[in-house]
N, C-alpha and C positions, 0 to 999 in steps of 0.2 A: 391110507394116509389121511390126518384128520390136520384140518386149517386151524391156525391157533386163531383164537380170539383176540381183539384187540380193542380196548379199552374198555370202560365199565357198561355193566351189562345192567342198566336201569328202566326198567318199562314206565310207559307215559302213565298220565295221569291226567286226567281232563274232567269237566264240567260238564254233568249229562243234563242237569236241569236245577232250576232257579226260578224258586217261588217266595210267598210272603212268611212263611214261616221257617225258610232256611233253603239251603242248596246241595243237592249229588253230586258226589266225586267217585268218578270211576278209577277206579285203584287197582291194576293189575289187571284181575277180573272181577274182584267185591263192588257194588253201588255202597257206598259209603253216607250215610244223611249230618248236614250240618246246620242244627238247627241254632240260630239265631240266639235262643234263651240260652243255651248251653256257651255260645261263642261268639257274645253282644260287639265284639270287633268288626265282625262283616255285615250287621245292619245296614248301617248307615254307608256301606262301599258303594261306588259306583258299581255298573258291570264288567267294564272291563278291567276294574279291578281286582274283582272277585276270579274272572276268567285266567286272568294273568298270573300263573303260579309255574316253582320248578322246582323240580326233584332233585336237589342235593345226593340223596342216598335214598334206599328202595325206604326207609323209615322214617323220611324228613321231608314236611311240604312246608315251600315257605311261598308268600305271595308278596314279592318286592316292593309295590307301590303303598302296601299297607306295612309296611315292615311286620310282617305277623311270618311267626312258625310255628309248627304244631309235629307232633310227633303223632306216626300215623296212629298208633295204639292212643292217643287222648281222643279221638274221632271215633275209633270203635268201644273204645271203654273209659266213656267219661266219668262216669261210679270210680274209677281207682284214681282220677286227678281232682281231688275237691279244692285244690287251693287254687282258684281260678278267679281273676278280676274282672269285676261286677263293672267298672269302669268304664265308659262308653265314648268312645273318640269325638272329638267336638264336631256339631255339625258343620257340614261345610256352608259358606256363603253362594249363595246362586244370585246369579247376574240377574237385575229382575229385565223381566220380558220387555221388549223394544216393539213400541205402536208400528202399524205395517202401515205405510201410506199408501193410501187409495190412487 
């Protein structure tokens, strides 16, 4: 006798590492690289921005706080997606630093 399944069967997908020339996404079980030049949207992300992503469907990453989606096949073969925005999201404003009193 076999247990039916119940609801959709989507494996995680998480952030193995983040550096200055882009960030790994563990996909399944592929390390995935997303290099910055290729996908100038997540430069300028915070980290927990970049961290914060969800899997719609096993072919769709999207990262809510950046409104970005990416179809996972543009990640592995960015050679077949060349119309891609060069565009680079405005930088953010940073609070400037506050003197520590002695």
């Amino acid at each position: 006798m076999k247990s039916a399944l119940h609801g959709k069967a989507i494996s995680a997908v998480e952030v193995s590492s983040l550096g200055p020339e882009g960030f790994w996404l563990l996909v399944d079980e592929r390390q995935l690289f997303v290099p910055f030049k290729e996908f100038p949207w997540f430069q300028d992300a915070r980290i927990r921005e970049i961290m914060l992503m969800e899997r719609p469907s096993p072919h769709h990453l999207r990262w809510p706080d950046l409104d970005i989606d990416l179809a996972v096949e543009s990640i592995e073969h960015p050679d077949r997606f060349p119309l891609r925005s060069r565009a680079r999201p405005k930088q953010r404003q940073r609070a400037p630093a506050r003197p520590i009193k002695a």
